[in-house]
C-alpha positions as CSV (number, residue, x, y, z in Angstrom):
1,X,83.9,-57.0,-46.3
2,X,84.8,-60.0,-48.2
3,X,82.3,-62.8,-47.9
4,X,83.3,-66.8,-47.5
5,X,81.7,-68.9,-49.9
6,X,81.1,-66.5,-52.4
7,X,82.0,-67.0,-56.1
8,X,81.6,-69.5,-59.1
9,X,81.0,-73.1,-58.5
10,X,83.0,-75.1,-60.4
11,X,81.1,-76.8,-61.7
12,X,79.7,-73.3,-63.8
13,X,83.1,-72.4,-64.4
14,X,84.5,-76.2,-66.3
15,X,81.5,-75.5,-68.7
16,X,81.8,-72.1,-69.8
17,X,85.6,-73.0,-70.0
18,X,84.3,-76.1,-71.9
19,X,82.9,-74.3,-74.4
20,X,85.5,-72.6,-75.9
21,X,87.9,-75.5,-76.1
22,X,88.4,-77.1,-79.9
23,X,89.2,-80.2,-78.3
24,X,86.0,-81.8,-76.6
25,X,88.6,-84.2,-74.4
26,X,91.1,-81.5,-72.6
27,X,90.5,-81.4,-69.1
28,X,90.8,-79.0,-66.5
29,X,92.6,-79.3,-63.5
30,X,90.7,-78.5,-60.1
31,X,93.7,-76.0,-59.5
32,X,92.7,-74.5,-62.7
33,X,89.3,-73.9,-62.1
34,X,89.6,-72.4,-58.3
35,X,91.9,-70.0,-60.2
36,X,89.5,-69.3,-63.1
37,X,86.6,-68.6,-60.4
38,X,88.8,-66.4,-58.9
39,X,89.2,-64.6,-61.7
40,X,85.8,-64.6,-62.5
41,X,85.3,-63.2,-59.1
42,X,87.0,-60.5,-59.3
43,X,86.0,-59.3,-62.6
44,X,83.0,-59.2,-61.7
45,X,83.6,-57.3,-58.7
46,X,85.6,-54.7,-60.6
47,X,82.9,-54.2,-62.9
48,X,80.1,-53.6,-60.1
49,X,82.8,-51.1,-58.8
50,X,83.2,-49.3,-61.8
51,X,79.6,-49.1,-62.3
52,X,78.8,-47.5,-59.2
53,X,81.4,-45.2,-60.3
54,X,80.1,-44.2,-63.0
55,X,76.8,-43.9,-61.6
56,X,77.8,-41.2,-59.3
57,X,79.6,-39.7,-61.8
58,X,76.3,-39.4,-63.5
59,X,74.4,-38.6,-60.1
60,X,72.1,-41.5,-60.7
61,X,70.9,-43.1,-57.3
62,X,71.1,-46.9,-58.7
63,X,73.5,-49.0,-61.3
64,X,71.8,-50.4,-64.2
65,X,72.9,-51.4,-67.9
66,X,73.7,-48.3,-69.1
67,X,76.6,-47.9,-66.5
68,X,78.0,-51.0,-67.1
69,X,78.0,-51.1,-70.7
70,X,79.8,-47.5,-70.6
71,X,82.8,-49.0,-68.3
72,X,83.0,-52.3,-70.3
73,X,84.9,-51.3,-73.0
74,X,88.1,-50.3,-70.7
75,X,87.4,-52.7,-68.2
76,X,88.2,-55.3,-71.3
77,X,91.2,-53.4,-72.2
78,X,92.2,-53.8,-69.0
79,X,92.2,-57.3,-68.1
């Protein structure tokens, strides 16, 4: 079911990382960042997941905000 090729370009993920450094010179390795996307990845995944959970849960035929902003709160706790 998993898909090659899929996920964050690293390019995307050095600037969100970039924005939340205080120091404008720290770098990031390229190991670093195929492990942030990675990451990325699969919290995103887990979050579709959990909002098709709770969709069903609800007996609603599609995902939308609501869903997902009922499972963020754990979901945060959790990673």
């Amino acid at each position: 079911m998993e898909e090659a090729g899929v996920g964050f370009r690293k390019e995307l993920v050095s600037k969100l990382l970039n924005l939340h450094f205080r120091d404008k010179k720290t770098k990031v390795s390229t190991d670093a960042l195929q492990l942030m996307a990675e990451m990325l990845k699969i919290f995103v995944v887990e979050a579709a997941v959990r909002g098709v959970r709770q969709a069903q849960a609800e007996d609603l035929p599609r995902v939308d905000v609501d869903q997902l902003e009922k499972v963020l709160p754990q979901l945060l706790l959790d990673f």
